[in-house]
N, C-alpha and C positions, 0 to 999 in steps of 0.2 A: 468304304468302297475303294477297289484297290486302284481304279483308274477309269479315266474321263471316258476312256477308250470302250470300252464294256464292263458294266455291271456284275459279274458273276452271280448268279441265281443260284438259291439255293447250296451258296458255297460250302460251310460247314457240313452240311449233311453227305451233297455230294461226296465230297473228299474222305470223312468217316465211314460212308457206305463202301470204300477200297480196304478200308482195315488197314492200312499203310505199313509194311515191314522194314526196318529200318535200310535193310540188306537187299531189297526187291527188285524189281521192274516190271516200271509202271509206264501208262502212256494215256496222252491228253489227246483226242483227238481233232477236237475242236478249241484249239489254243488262243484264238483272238487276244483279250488283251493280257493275260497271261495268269490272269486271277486263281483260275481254280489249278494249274501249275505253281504255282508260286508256295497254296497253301501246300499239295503235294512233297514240294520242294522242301518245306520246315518241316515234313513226319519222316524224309528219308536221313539215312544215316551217310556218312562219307564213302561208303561203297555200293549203296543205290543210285539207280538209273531210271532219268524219264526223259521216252522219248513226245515229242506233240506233234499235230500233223496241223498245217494251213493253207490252202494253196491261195488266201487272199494278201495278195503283196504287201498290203497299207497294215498286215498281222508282221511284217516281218521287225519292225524297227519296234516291237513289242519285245524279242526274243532277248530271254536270258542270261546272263552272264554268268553259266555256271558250268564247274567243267562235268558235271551229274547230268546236264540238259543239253539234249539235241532237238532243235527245230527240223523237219522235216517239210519242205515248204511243196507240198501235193496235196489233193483229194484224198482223203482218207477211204474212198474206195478201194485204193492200193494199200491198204494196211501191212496185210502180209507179205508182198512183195519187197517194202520198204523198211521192213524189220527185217526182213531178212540179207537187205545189202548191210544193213547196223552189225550182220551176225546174230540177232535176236530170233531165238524159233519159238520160245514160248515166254510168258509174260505173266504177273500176278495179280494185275488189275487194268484194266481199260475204262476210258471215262470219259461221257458224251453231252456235252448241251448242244443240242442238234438248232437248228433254224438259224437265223438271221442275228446275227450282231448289234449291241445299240449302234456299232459307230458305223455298222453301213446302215441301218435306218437313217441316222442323222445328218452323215454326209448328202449333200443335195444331189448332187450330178451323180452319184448313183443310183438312183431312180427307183429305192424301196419304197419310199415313202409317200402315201396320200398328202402330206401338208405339204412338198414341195412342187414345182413346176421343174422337170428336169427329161431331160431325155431319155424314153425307153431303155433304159437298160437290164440291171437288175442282178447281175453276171455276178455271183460269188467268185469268181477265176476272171478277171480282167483280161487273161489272154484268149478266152473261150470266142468261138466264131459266132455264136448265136446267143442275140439279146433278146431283151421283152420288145424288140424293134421287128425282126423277123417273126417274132410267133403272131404279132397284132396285126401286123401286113402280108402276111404270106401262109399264112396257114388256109386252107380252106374251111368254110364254113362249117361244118360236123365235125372236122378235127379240132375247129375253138371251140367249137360246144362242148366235145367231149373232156376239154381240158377244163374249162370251166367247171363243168358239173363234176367231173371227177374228183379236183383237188382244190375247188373252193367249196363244192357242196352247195351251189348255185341253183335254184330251182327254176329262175328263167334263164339259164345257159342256152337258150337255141335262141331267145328275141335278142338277146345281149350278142351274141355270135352274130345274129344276121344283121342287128345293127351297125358294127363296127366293119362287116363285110361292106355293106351297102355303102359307107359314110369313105372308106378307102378308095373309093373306084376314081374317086378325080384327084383325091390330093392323100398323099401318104401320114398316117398318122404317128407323128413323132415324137410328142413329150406328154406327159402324166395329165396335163392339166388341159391339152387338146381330147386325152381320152376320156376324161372324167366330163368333160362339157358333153361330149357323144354322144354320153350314156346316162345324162342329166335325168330323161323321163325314165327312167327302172330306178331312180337313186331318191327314196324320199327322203325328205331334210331330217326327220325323225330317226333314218335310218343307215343315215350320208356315212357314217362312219365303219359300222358293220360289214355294208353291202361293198364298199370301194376296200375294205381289208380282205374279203373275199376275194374280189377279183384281183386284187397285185397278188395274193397269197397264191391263188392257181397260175398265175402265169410264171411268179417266181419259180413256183417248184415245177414248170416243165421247162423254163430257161436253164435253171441247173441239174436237171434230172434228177431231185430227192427221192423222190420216193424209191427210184430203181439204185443210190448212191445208197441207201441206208439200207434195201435188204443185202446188196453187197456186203459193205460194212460187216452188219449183222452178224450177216453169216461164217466171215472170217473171224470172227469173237472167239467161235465154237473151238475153231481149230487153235489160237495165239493163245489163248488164256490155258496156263496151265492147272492141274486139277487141285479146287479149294479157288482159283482163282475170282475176284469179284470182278462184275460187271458193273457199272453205275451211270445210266441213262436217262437223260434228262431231257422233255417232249413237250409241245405247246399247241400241239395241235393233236386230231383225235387221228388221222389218217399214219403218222409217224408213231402215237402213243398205240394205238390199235397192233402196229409189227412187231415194238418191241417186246408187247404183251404176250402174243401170240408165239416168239422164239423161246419167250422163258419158261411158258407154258407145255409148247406140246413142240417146239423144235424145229419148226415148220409156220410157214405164214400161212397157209392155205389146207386144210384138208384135216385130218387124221393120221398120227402115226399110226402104224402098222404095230398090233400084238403076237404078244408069244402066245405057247400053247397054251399060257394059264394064264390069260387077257390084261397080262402088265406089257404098259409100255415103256423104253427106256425114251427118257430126254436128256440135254446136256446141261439142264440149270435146274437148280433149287431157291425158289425165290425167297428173298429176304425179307420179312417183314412186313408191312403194308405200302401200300401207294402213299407216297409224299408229299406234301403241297406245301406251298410259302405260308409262313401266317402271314395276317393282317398286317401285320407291323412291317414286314417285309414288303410286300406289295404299295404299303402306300411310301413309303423309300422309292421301290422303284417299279411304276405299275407296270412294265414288261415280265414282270415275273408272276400279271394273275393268273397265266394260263397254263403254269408251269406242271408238270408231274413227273416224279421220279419214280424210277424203280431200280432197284437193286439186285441182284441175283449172283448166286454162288457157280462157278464151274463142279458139276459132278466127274 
């Protein structure tokens, strides 16, 4: 493992699924601790380029010393725009492990984690204005339901919503370990772990807008990847793995493409080979990686 910092899941495959040209450019989007960069780093030749993107500060004393590597330190929402101050308009591979990092799981006082007591947070962008503090205090009751049930998959999302409504009215709830006592009766001890990764899991992702960051993302793929170019995407949960499927599939997250007169429809990917998963041996190394799936896809 390349560092304390994050794990790289699924590294080999990932990086082989770019098909790496010695002469290329490539880009990591999700840099953390620089793992699946680094192997990049060893396929490229002395005149290839990789750019990474991280907008979490504690990624930056990760960065490189290479004069082939530029850290990009943003949201990789803005992909396109920040390849393009590089000069970069189109690119030969792009490469994603999307979600959460070991090392903000493990840091306390960033408030991913079920096993610690730490303050609301949760903030992949430590500059960002809105934490897991504001959404647990100040959202109204239907729009934490609907966060819940959306992006935990929550099936008591409206008694858990009116719960933590009700338990705020006199004293503001502040840290992981006042919310988890809150919601003590929905949480059975057989199930403590499940149901409380559900609910950090939805609030995380509307603290940092994933779902709306990755079809952005996505979608700029279509345009930066030039043609033959690989995608290589890596997903832990079903609501993230469900988009990337659906872009390499039919081009679109939602609906149907549109047919010609002779009912073919054109898409921008040809996907690669089958869905991916860690073995066993992998997993019990590092069990953040049981949830993992990869897919890979060619630019057409």
């Amino acid at each position: 493992m390349e560092s304390i910092y994050h794990s790289a899941v699924l590294l080999k495959q990932t990086v082989d699924g770019l098909d790496v040209k010695p002469d290329g450019v490539y880009v990591d989007v999700t840099f953390g601790g620089g793992g699946h960069s680094k192997e990049i780093l060893k396929r490229l030749g002395k005149n290839g380029r990789l750019f990474a993107f991280d907008q979490d500060k504690d990624a930056i004393k990760n960065a490189i010393d290479d004069e082939r590597f530029v850290l990009i330190t943003e949201n990789f929402r803005y992909l396109k725009r920040f390849l393009r101050l590089q000069g970069v308009r189109k690119v030969d591979g792009i490469l994603a492990d999307l979600g959460v990092s070991s090392h903000q799981f493990d840091v306390a006082e960033r408030g991913f984690s079920t096993r610690f007591d730490a303050d609301l947070d949760m903030r992949m962008n430590q500059n960002d204005e809105k934490s897991a503090y504001e959404v647990i205090n100040f959202y109204d009751e239907k729009d934490l339901a609907d966060v819940l049930y959306k992006y935990g998959e929550l099936r008591g999302s409206r008694k858990i919503a009116s719960k933590i409504v009700a338990s705020r009215i006199d004293n503001k709830i502040k840290t992981s370990f006042q919310l988890k006592e809150i919601l003590s009766e929905f949480i059975p001890k057989s199930k403590e772990h499940k149901i409380l990764a559900q609910i950090f899991q939805a609030v995380r992702i509307e603290v940092n807008q994933e779902i709306e960051v990755l079809k952005e993302f996505l979608l700029q793929t279509v345009e930066v990847l030039d043609k033959g170019g690989k995608l290589s995407v890596i997903s832990y949960h079903s609501l993230e793995d469900r988009l990337v499927k659906r872009l390499i599939q039919k081009g679109m997250f939602e609906g149907e493409p549109e047919k010609d007169f002779y009912g073919n429809f054109s898409v921008p990917f040809k996907k690669d080979g089958k869905l991916i998963v860690p073995s066993k041996e992998e997993v019990k190394v590092n069990n953040r990686a049981r949830s993992a799936k990869l897919r890979i896809a060619t630019k057409l």
